[in-house]
C-alpha positions as CSV (number, residue, x, y, z in Angstrom):
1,X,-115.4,28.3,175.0
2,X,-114.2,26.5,171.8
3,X,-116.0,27.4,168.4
4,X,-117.5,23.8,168.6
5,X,-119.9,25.2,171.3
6,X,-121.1,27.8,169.6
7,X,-124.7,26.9,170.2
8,X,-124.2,26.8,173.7
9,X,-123.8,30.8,173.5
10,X,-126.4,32.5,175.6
11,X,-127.1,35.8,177.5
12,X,-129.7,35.0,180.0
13,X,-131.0,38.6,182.1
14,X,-128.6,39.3,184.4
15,X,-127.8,35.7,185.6
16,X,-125.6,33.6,183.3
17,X,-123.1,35.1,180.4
18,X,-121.8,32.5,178.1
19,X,-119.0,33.7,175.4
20,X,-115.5,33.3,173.7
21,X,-113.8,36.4,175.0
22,X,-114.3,38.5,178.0
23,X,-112.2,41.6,177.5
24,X,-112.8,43.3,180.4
25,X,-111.6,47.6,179.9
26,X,-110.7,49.0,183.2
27,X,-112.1,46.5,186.7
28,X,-114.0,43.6,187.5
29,X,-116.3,44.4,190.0
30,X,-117.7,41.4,192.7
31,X,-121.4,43.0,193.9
32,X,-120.0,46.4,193.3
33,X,-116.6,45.6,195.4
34,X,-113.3,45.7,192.9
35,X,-110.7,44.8,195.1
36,X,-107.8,46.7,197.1
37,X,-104.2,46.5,196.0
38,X,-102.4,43.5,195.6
39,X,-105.6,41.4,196.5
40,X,-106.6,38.6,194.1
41,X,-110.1,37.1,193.0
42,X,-110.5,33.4,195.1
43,X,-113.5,31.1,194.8
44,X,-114.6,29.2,198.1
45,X,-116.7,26.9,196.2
46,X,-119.8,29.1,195.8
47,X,-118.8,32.8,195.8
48,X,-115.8,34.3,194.1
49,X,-114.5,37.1,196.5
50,X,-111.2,39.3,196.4
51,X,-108.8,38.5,199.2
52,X,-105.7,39.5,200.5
53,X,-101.9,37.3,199.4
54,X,-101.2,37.3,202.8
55,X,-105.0,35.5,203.9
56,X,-103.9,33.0,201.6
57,X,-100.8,31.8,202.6
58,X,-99.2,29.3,205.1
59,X,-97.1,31.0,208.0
60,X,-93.1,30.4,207.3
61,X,-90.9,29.7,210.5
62,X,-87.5,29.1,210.9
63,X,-85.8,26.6,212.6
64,X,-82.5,27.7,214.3
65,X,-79.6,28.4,212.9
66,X,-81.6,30.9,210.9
67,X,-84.3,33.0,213.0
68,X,-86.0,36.2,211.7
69,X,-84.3,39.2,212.4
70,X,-87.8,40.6,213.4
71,X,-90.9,39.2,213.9
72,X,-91.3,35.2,214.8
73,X,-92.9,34.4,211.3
74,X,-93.8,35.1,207.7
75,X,-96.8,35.4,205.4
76,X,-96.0,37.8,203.0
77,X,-98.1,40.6,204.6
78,X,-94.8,42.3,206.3
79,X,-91.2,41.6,204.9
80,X,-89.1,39.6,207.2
81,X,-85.3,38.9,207.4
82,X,-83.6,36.1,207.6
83,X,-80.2,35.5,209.7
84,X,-77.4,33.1,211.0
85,X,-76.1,34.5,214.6
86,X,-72.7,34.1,215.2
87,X,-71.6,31.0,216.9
88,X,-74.9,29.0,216.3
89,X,-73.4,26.8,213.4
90,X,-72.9,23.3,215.0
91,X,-70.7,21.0,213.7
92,X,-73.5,18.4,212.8
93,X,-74.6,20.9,210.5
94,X,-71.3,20.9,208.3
95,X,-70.7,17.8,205.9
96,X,-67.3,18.0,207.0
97,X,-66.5,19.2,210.3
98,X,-62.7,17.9,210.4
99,X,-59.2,18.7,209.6
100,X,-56.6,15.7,209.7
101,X,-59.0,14.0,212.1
102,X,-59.6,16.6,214.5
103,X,-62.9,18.1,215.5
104,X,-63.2,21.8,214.5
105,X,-62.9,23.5,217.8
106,X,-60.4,21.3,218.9
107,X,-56.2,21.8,218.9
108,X,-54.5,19.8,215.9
109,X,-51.5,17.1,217.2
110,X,-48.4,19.2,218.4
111,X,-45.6,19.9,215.8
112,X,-42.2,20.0,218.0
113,X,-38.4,21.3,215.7
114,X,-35.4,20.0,216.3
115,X,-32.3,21.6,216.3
116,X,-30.5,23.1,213.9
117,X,-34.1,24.1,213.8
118,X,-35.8,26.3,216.7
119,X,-36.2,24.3,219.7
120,X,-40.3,24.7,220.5
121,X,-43.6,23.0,219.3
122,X,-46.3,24.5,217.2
123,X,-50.1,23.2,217.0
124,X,-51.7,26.4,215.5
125,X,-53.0,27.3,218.9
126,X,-49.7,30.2,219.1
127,X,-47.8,31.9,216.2
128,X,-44.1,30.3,215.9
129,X,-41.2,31.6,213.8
130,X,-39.3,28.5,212.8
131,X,-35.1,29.8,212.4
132,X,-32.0,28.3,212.0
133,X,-29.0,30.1,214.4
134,X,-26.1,31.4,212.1
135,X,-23.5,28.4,212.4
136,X,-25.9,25.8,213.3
137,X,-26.1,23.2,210.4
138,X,-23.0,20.4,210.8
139,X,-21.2,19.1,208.1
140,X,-23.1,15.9,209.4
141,X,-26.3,17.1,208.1
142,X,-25.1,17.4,204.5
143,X,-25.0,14.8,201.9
144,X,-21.7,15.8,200.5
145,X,-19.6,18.0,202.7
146,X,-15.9,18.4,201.2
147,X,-14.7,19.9,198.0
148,X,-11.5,18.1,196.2
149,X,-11.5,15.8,199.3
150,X,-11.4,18.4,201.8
151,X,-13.3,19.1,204.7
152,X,-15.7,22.1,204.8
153,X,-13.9,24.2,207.4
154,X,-10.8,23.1,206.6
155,X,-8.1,24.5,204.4
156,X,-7.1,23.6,200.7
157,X,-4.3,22.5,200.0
158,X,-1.3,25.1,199.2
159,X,-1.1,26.1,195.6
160,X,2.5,26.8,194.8
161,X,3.4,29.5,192.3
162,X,6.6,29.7,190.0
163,X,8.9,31.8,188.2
164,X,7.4,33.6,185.4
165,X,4.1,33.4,187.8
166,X,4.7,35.6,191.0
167,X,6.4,33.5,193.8
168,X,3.7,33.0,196.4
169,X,1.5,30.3,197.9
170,X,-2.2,30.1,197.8
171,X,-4.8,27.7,199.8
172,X,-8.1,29.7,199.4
173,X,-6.8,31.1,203.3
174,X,-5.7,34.4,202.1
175,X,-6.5,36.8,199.1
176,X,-3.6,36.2,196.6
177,X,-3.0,38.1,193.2
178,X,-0.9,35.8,190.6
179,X,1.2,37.8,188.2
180,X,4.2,37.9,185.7
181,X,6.5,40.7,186.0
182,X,7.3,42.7,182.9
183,X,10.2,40.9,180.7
184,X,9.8,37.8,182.6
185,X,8.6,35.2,179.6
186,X,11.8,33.9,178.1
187,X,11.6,32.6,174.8
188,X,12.5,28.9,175.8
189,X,8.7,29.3,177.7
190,X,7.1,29.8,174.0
191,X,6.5,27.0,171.8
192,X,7.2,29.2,168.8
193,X,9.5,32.2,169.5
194,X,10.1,32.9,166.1
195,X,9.3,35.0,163.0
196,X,9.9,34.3,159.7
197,X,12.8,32.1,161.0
198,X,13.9,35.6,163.0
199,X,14.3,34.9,167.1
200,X,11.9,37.1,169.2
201,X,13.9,39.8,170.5
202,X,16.4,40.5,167.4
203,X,15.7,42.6,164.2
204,X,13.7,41.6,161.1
205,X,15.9,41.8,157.8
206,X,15.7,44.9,156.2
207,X,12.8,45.4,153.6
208,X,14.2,47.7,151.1
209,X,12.1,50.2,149.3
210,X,13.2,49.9,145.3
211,X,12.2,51.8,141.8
212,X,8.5,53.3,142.4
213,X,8.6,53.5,146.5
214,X,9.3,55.7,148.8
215,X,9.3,56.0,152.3
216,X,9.2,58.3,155.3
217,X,10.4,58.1,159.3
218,X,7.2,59.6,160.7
219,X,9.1,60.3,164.1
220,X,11.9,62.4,162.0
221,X,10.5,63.2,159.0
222,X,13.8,61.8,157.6
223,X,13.9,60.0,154.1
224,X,13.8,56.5,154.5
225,X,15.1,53.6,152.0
226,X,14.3,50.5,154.2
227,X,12.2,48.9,157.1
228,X,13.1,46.6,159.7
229,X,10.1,47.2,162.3
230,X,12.6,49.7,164.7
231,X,11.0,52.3,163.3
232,X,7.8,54.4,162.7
233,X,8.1,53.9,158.6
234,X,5.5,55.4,155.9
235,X,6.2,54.3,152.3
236,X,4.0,54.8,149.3
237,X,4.0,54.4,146.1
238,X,5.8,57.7,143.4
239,X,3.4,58.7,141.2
240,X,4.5,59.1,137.8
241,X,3.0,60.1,134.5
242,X,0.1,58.0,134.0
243,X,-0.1,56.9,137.5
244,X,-2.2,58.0,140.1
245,X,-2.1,58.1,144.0
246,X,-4.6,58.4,146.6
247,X,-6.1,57.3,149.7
248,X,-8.1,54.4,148.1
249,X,-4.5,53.1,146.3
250,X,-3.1,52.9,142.8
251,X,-4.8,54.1,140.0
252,X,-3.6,54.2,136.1
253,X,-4.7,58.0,135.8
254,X,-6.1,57.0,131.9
255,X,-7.7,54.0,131.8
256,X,-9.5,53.7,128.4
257,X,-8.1,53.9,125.1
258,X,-11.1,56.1,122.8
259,X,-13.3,55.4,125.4
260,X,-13.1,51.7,126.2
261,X,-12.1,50.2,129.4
262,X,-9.0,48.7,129.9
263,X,-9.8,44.8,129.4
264,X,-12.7,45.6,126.8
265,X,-12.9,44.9,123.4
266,X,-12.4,47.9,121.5
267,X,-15.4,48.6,119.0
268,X,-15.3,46.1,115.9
269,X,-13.7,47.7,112.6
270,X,-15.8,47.0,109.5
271,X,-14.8,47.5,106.4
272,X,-16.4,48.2,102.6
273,X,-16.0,49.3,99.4
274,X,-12.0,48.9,98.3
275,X,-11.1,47.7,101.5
276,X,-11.1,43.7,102.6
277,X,-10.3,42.3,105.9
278,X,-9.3,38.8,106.2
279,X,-11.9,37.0,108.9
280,X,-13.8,38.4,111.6
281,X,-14.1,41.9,112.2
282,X,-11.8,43.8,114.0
283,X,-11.6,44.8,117.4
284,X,-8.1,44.3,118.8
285,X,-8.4,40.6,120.9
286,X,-6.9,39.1,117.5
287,X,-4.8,39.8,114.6
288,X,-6.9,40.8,111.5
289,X,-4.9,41.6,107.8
290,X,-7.0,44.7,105.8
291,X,-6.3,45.0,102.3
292,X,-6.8,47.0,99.3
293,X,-9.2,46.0,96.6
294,X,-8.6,47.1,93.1
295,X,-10.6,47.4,90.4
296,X,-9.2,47.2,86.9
297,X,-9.1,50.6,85.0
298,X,-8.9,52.6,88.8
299,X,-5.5,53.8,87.8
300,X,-4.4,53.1,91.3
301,X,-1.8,50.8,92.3
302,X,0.1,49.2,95.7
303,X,3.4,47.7,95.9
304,X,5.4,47.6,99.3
305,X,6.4,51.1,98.9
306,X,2.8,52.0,99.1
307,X,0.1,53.3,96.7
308,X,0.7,55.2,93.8
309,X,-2.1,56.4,91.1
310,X,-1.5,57.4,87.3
311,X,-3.4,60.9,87.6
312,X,-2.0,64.0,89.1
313,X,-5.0,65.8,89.2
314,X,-8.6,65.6,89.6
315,X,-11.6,67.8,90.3
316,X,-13.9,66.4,92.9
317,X,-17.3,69.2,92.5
318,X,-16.2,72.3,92.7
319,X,-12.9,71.2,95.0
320,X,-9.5,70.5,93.5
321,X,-7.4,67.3,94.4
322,X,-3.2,67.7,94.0
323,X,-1.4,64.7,93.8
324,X,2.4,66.2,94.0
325,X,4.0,67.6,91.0
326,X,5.0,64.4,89.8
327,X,3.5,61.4,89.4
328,X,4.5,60.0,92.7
329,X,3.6,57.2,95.3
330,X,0.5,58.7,97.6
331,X,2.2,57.9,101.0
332,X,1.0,61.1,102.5
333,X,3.7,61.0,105.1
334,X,5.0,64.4,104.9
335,X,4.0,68.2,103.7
336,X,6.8,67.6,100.6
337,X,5.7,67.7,97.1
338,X,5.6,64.2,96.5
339,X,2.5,64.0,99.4
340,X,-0.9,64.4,98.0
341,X,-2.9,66.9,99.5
342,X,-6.7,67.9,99.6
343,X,-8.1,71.6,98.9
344,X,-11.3,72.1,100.6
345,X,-13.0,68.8,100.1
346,X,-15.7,68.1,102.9
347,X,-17.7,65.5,100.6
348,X,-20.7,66.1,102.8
349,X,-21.3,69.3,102.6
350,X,-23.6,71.2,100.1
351,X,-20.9,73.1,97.9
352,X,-18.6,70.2,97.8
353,X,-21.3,67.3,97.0
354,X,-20.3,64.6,94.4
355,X,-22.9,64.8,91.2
356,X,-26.5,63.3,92.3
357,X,-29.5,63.5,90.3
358,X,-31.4,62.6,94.0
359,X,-29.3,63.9,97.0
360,X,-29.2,67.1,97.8
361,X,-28.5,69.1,100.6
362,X,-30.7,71.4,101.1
363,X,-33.5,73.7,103.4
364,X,-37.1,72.0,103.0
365,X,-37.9,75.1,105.6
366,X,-36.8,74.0,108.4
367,X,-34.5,77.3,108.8
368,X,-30.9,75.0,107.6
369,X,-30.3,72.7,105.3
370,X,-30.4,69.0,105.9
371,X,-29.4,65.5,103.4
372,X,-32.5,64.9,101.5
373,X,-33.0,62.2,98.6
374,X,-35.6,64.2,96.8
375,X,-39.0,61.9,95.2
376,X,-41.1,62.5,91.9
377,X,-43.6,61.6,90.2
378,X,-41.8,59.1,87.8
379,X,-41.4,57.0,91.2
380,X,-44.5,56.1,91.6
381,X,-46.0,52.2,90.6
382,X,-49.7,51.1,90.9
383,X,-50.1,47.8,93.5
384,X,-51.3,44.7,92.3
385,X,-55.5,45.4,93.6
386,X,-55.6,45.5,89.9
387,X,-54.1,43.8,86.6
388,X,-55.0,46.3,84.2
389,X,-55.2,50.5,84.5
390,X,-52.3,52.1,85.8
391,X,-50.4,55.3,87.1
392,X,-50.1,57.7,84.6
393,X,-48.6,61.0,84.4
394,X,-50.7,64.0,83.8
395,X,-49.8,66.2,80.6
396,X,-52.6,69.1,80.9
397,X,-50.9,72.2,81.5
398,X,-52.4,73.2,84.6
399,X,-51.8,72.9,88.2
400,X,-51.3,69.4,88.4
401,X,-49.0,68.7,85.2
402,X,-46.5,66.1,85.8
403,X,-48.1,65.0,88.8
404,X,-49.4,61.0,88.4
405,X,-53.0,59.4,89.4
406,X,-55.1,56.2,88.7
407,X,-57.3,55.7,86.3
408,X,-59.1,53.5,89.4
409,X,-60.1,54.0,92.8
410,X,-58.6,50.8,93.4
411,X,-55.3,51.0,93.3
412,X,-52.7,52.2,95.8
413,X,-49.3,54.4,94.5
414,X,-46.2,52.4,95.5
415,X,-42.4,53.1,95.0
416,X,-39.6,51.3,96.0
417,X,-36.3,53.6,97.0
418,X,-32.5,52.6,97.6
419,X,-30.8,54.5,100.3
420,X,-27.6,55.1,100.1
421,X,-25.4,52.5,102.0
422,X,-24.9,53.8,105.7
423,X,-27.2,56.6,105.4
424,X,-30.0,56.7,107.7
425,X,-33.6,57.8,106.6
426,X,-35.6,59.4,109.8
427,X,-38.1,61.4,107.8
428,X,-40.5,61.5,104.9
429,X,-42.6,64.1,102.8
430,X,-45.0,62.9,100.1
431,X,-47.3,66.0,98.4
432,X,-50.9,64.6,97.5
433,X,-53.3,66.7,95.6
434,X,-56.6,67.6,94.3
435,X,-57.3,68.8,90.6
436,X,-57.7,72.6,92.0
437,X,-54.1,72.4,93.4
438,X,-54.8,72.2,96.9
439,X,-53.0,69.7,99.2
440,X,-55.3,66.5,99.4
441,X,-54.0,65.2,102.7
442,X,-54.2,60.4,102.4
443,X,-53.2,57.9,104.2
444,X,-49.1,56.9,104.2
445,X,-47.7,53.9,104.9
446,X,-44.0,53.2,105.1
447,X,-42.0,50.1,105.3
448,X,-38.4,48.4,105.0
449,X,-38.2,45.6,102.9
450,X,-35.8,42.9,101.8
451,X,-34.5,43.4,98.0
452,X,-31.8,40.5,98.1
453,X,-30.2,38.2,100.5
454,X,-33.6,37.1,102.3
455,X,-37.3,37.9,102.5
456,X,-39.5,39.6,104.8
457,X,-40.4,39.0,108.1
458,X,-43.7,40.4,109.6
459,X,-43.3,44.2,108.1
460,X,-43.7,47.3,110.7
461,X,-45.3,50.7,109.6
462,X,-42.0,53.1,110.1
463,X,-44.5,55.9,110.5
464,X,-48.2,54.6,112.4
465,X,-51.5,55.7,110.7
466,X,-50.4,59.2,109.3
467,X,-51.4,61.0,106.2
468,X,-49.6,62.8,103.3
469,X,-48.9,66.7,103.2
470,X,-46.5,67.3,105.9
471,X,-43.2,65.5,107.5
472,X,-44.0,62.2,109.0
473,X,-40.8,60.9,111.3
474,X,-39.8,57.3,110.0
475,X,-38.3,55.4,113.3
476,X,-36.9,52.0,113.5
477,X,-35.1,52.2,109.9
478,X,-31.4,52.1,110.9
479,X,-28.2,52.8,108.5
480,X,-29.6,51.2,105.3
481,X,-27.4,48.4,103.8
482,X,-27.3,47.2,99.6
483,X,-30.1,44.3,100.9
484,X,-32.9,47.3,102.0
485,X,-35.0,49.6,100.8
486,X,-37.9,51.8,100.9
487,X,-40.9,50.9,100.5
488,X,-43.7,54.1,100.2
489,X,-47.1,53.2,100.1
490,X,-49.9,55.9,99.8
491,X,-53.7,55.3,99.7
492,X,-55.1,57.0,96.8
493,X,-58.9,57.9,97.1
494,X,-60.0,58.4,93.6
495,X,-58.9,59.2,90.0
496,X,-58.9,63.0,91.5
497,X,-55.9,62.3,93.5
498,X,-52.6,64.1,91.8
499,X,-49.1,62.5,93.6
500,X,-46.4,64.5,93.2
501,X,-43.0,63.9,94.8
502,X,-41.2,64.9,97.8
503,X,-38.1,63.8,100.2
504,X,-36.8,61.8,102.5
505,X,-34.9,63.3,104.9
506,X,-31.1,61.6,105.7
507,X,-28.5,61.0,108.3
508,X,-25.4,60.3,106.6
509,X,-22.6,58.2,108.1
510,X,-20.5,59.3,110.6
């Protein structure tokens, strides 16, 4: 009952139970009876009683075609089965109980073949294998039944052969097998019988084999000088100085001159001090004019005898220059007197160096010696962090004397060095430091910079973020030109900060 009724609620002895829920735990019992299996509670009005499915319902019988394969009816108390007996299907019973008009159970129309078919009939009633006799269909029953005009059964007509062509006949009759015998195609039968205005059948003019060539009969092994196409003929090219032959072909055995490929430019030809060349540089792909320059007061001269200079002798370091006994022309074409000649002069090497208060060639500890332009104090410029103070150059005698430092924390130590022209700077040692003598290790910058003929661009640190106290590699600088230089840049901490000198190590020209 709804909650509205709540007040209708009652329990009343053992007569009437009124309530929401029943929830009955294990059997409903009817006066003490709770049922068999499969039976159900029913009410006949009055009473409620348990009764069997079975008692309830209807008996089911069937109406033929179907019967019960046991049993004449069903009520659910016994299972039953239901079936169609063979045969008892009547036509009235199918929606559709024709084929092409004919009752099922009944023969379909006959079906009677004609020759060239099988002569019988067919209704379905008797299996039939419909055939058609070998030789049977008449050119009558064909829509077309000639080919070229002919007949089918008939012959073609004859197909005559002639001369180059075997001499026969052919009419589709008999197997025939056209063919030319060998030599049998005159020229006259050609449209062209002819090469390189030579008739088929004669000799080719004689290709001859001239300076360079030569040839081989590969049947005889014989030495041959010319080919006409009679014979098996091998020719190649003679290889000579310079010239070489393989199976690929003909090869110039040297094909670069100082390295450069044949159809190259050669490397352009610059020149400097003393000389002058007269547009462009030069690399060979046009005509150049190179001169002397002379300065006045060099003692040398030029005329179109070639140069001559006013001084015999000279000492270059420690090496001795001889200029002929005799004031004479310096052609150098010869070992006579008149040919100047050059005692042990290697200008680059350490006992032979021209005078240099900075370059200096020379072991920094590396195990050999190596081109150095050697830094000191004297070098050394404050930035412009500040307009007043300054570098100065410490006179106590002690560890540091000579050495320079700020008299501010604020400024930087900068110097500004020329590197000789072509020389090539790929290394750099400043010394740094402290009061007490020991190395005081700050941060070095180094940069190339435009002195002349232009300005900077965006400036590159040669070296990254390195300090002072050992070799720092300087990259990117190149062979230095009169425009560049140098620029060193170190960060001085303090007024405690003693710079001292050091190097830059040098690749000279080559």
């Amino acid at each position: 009952m709804s909650i509205e009724f709540n007040s209708q609620r009652s329990i009343d002895g053992l007569n009437t139970l009124s309530c929401d829920v029943i929830n009955v735990i294990e059997s409903i019992e009817i006066d003490g009876d709770n049922g068999n299996v499969n039976q159900l509670l029913t009410s006949t009005g009055t009473r409620t009683l348990w009764k069997d499915l079975s008692d309830l319902l209807l008996n089911l019988t069937a109406v033929a075609p179907l019967s019960f394969v046991a049993g004449s009816s069903y009520n659910g108390s016994v299972a039953r089965a239901l079936t169609i007996a063979d045969g008892t299907i009547a036509n009235v019973k199918l929606a559709n109980s024709t084929i092409s008009g004919k009752e099922l159970g009944t023969n379909l129309e006959t079906l009677n073949f004609d020759a060239p078919l099988s002569n019988f009939d067919y209704n379905g009633g008797t299996a039939r294998t419909i055939t058609i006799a070998d030789g049977d269909i008449g050119n009558v029953k064909l829509a077309n039944s000639t080919i070229s005009g002919i007949e089918l059964g008939t012959n073609l007509q004859t197909l005559n052969f002639d001369a180059p062509l075997s001499n026969l006949n052919y009419n589709g009759e008999s197997a025939r097998t056209i063919t030319i015998a060998d030599g049998d195609i005159g020229n006259v039968k050609l449209a062209n019988s002819t090469i390189s205005g030579k008739e088929l059948g004669t000799d080719l003019s004689l290709l001859t084999f001239a300076n360079g060539l030569v040839g081989a009969n590969i049947d005889t092994g014989s030495v041959a000088t010319n080919y006409k196409g009679a014979q098996h003929i091998a020719f190649s090219v003679r290889a000579h100085t310079g010239i070489t032959v393989d199976g690929s072909g003909v090869s110039l055995t040297n094909s670069t001159i100082s390295g450069i490929g044949l159809g190259s430019n050669l490397n352009s030809l610059d020149v400097y001090y003393g000389l002058t060349l007269a547009g462009a540089a030069y690399n060979g792909s046009a005509g150049r004019t190179l001169s002397l320059v002379f300065k006045s007061g060099g003692n040398i001269s030029a005329d179109g005898s070639g140069l001559f200079i006013s001084n015999q002798t000279a000492t270059l370091g420690s090496s001795s220059i001889t200029l002929g006994a005799t004031t004479e022309e310096l052609d150098m074409t010869d070992d006579s007197g008149d040919a100047g000649e050059i005692n042990n002069a290697n200008l680059l090497s350490g006992s032979n160096l021209l005078p240099s208060e900075r370059l200096a060639y020379y072991d920094t500890g590396t195990g050999s010696a190596r081109w150095i332009y050697v830094l000191n104090s004297g070098d050394w410029h404050p930035n412009d962090d500040q307009s007043y103070f300054n570098i100065c150059i410490d006179d106590e005698i002690d560890k540091v004397t000579g050495r320079g430092r700020t008299h501010t924390s604020s400024l930087e130590a900068m110097a500004v060095i020329t590197i000789p022209n072509g020389w090539t700077p790929t290394a750099i040692l400043v010394d740094v430091r402290d009061i007490g003598g020991s190395d005081e290790p700050e941060q070095l910058d180094v940069y190339k910079v435009k002195q002349w003929a232009g300005v900077n661009g965006t400036l590159t640190d040669l070296v990254g973020n390195v300090l002072t106290g050992s070799e720092r590699t300087i990259s990117s600088y190149g062979a230095a030109d009169p425009t560049t230089s140098l620029l060193i840049k170190v960060h001085l901490n303090g007024t405690a900060d003693y710079i001292g000198g050091g190097y830059i190590v040098l690749t000279p020209p080559s």
